[in-house]
C-alpha positions in Angstrom: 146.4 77.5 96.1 148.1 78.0 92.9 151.9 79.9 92.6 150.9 84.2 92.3 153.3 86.3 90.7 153.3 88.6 93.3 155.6 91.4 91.6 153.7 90.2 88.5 150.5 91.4 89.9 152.2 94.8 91.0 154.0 95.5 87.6 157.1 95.8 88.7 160.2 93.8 88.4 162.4 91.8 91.0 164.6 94.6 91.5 162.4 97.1 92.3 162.9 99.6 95.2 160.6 99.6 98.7 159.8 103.3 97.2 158.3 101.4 93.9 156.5 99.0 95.3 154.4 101.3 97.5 154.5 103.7 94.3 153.0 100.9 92.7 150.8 99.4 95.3 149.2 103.2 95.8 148.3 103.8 92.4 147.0 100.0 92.0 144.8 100.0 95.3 143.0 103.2 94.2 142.2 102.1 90.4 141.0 99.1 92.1 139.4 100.5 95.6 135.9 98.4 96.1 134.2 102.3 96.7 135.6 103.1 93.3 134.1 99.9 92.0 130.9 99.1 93.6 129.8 95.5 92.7 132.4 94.8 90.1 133.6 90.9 91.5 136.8 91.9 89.1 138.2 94.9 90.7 137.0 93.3 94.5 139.6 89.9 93.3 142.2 92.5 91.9 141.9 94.6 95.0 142.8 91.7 97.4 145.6 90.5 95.6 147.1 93.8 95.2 146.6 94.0 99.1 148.5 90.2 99.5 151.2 90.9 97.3 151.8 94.2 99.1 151.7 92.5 102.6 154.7 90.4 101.6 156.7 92.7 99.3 156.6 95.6 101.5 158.0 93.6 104.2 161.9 93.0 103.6 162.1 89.6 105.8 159.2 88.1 103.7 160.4 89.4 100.5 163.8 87.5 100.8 161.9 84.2 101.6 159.4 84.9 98.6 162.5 85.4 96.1 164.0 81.9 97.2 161.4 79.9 97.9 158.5 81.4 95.4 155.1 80.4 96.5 156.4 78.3 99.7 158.0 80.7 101.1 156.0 80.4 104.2 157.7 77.0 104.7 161.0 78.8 104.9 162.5 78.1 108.0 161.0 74.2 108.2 162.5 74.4 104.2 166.2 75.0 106.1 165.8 72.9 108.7 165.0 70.0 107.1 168.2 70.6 104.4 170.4 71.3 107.4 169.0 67.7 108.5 169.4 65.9 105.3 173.0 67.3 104.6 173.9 65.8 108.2 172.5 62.6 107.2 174.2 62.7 103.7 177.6 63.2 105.2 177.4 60.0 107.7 175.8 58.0 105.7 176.5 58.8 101.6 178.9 56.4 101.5 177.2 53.4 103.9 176.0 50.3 102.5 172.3 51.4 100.7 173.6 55.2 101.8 171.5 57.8 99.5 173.2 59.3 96.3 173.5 63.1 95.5 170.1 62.6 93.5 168.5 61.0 95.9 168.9 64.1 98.0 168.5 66.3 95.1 164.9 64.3 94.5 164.3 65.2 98.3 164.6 68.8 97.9 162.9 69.3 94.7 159.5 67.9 96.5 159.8 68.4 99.9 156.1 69.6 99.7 155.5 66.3 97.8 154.8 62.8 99.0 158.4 61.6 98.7 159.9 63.9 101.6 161.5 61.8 103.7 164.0 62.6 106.7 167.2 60.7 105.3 168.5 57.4 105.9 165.9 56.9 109.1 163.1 56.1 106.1 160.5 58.6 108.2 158.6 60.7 106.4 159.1 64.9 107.2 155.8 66.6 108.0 154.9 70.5 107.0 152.3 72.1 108.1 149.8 73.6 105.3 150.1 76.8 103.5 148.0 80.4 105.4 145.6 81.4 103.7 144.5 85.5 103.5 141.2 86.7 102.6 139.1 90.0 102.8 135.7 90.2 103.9 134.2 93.4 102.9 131.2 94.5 105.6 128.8 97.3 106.3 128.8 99.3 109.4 125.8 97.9 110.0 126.3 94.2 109.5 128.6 94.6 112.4 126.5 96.3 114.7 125.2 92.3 116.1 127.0 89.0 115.8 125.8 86.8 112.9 127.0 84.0 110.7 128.0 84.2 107.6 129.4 81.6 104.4 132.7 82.2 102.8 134.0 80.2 100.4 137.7 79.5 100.3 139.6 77.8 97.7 136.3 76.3 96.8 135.2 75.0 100.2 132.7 76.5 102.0 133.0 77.9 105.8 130.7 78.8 107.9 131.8 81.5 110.4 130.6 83.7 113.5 131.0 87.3 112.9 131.4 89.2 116.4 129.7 91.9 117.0 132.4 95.4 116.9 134.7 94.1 114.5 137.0 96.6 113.7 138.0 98.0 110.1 141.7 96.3 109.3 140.7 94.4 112.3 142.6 90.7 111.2 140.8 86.8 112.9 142.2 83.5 112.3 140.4 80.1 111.8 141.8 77.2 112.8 142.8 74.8 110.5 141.2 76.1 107.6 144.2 76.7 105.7 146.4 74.5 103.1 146.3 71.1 103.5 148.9 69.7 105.7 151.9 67.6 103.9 152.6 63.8 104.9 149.9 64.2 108.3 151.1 67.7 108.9 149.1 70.4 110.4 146.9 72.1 108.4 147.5 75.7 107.9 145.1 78.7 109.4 142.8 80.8 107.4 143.3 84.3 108.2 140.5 87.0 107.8 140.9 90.5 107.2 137.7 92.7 107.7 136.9 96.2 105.1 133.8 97.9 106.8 132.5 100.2 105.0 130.8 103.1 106.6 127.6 104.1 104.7 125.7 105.7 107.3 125.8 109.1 109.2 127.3 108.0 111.7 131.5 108.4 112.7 132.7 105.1 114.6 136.1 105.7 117.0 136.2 102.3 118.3 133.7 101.6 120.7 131.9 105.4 120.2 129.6 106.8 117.8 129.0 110.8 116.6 126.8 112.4 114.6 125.9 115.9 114.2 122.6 117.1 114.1 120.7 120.2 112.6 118.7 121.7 115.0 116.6 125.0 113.5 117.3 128.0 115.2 113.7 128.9 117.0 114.4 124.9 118.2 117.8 126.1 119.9 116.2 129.5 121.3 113.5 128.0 122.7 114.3 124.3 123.3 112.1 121.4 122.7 111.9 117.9 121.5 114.0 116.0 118.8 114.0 112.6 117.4 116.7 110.9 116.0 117.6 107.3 114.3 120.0 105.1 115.8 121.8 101.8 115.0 119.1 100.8 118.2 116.0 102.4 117.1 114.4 106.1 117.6 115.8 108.3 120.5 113.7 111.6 121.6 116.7 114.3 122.8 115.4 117.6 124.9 117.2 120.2 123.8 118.2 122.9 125.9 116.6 126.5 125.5 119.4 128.6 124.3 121.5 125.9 123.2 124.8 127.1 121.3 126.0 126.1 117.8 128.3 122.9 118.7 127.2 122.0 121.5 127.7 118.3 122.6 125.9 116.3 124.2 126.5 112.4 124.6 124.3 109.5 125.2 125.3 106.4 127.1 125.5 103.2 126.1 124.0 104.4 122.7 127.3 103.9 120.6 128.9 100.8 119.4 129.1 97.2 120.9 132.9 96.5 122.4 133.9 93.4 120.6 133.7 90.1 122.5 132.4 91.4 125.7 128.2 90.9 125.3 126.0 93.8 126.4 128.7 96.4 126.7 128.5 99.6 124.4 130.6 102.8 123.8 128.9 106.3 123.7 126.7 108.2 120.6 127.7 111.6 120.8 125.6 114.4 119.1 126.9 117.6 118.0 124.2 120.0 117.3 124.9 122.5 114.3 122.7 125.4 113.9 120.2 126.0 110.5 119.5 129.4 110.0 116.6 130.4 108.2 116.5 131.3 105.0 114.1 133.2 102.4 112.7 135.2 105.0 109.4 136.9 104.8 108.6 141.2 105.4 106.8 140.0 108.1 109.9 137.6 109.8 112.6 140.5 108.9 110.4 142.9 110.9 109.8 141.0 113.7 113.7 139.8 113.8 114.5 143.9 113.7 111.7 144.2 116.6 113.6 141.3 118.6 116.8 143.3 117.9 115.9 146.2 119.2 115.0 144.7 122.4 118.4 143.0 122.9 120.2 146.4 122.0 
């Protein structure tokens, strides 16, 4: 992966405040929100970097590794052990027959990352594991509703991964190994996978449970009778109760979401019915409505 400027990317300078980077990451993520830019592949890039450079500026522990180490700052704590090392080494042995000279060491530091790393006067190479990797995966509600596979390609490779079923908005996975590429035999780094679902049905998701409200006309909720409704598993017919109130809820089992990971277990669909009045009402309907009201009074 090439070196990102991530304060660059924000528009602010080193010295900025936490306050003016969220300032700045706020005003960014909604000029650049995939819902504000449907199928635009240059707002969806600029959104995820925005996102990345937020997840390590906004996080004081990372930003101080970022500001000294730039775009390995990952590496930092393998980047101090290993000068802690060579420094030990350079004191015993700087001034041994074939001992290392200051730019020998200074060589060492300046590609540590590179081929010519090596763990002082003992001639072994040191090994760092690859670079993480972050991406976002944007997904419908729907396309989450069963597991599938699906291509992503990642730093021009292609990957071919399982998507489980009830994967969570914000919800993060890792992949093995599918990171940088390990230096001098080391480890190769993960690739980590954020998911965006985007909800464009009628449906509300809390986790495992679905709701939806319903209209139901108002003879319908007097008198009861049959209603069909669409759900992520097909038609379902609903009896509704004579005299059934505005709000009422009613839930269905097992009609809601799939719980991640754990086959053939759903949450709940909940249904909220919400009253239609009628409207545009005939001589003949206002009479009979005055007829009916005289009989309750």
């Amino acid at each position: 992966m090439s070196f990102i400027d991530y304060y660059k990317i924000l528009g602010i300078p080193k010295t900025a405040s936490e306050a003016d980077i969220k300032k700045a990451y706020r005003k960014l993520a909604r000029k650049y929100h995939p819902d504000l830019n449907p199928n635009d592949k240059v707002a969806e890039k600029k959104f995820k970097e925005i996102n990345e450079a937020n997840e390590v500026l906004s996080n004081a522990e990372n930003r101080k590794k970022y500001d000294q180490y730039g775009e390995h700052w990952q590496h930092a704590e393998e980047y101090e052990k290993a000068k802690k090392q060579q420094q030990h080494y350079q004191t015993s042995y700087n001034d041994a027959s074939g001992g290392y000279s200051e730019q020998d060491f200074s060589d060492f530091f300046e590609n540590m990352f590179g081929s010519s790393a090596y763990s002082g006067s003992r001639g072994r190479q040191v090994k760092f594991r690859g670079e993480d990797y972050n991406a976002e995966l944007q997904l419908d509600l729907l396309d989450v509703y069963t597991t599938h596979k699906r291509t992503l390609t990642v730093n021009n490779k292609n990957i071919r991964i399982t998507i489980p079923a009830g994967v969570e908005n914000g919800q993060v996975i890792k992949i093995k190994g599918h990171g940088g590429k390990g230096v001098n035999g080391g480890p190769n780094g993960d690739l980590y996978i954020q998911f965006s679902i985007v909800n464009h049905s009628k449906f509300k998701r809390d986790k495992d449970n679905l709701h939806l409200t319903v209209d139901l006309d108002l003879y319908k909720a007097l008198l009861g009778g049959e209603l069909t409704i669409n759900t992520f598993d097909g038609k379902v017919k609903l009896n509704v109760k004579p005299e059934t109130q505005n709000g009422t809820r009613v839930k269905l089992k097992g009609k809601g979401f799939p719980r991640y990971k754990k086959d053939g277990q759903f949450g709940d669909l909940y249904i909220t019915y919400e009253i239609k009045l009628p409207t545009k009402l005939s001589t003949k309907e206002k009479a009979l409505i005055k007829e009916l009201q005289k009989l309750r009074d």
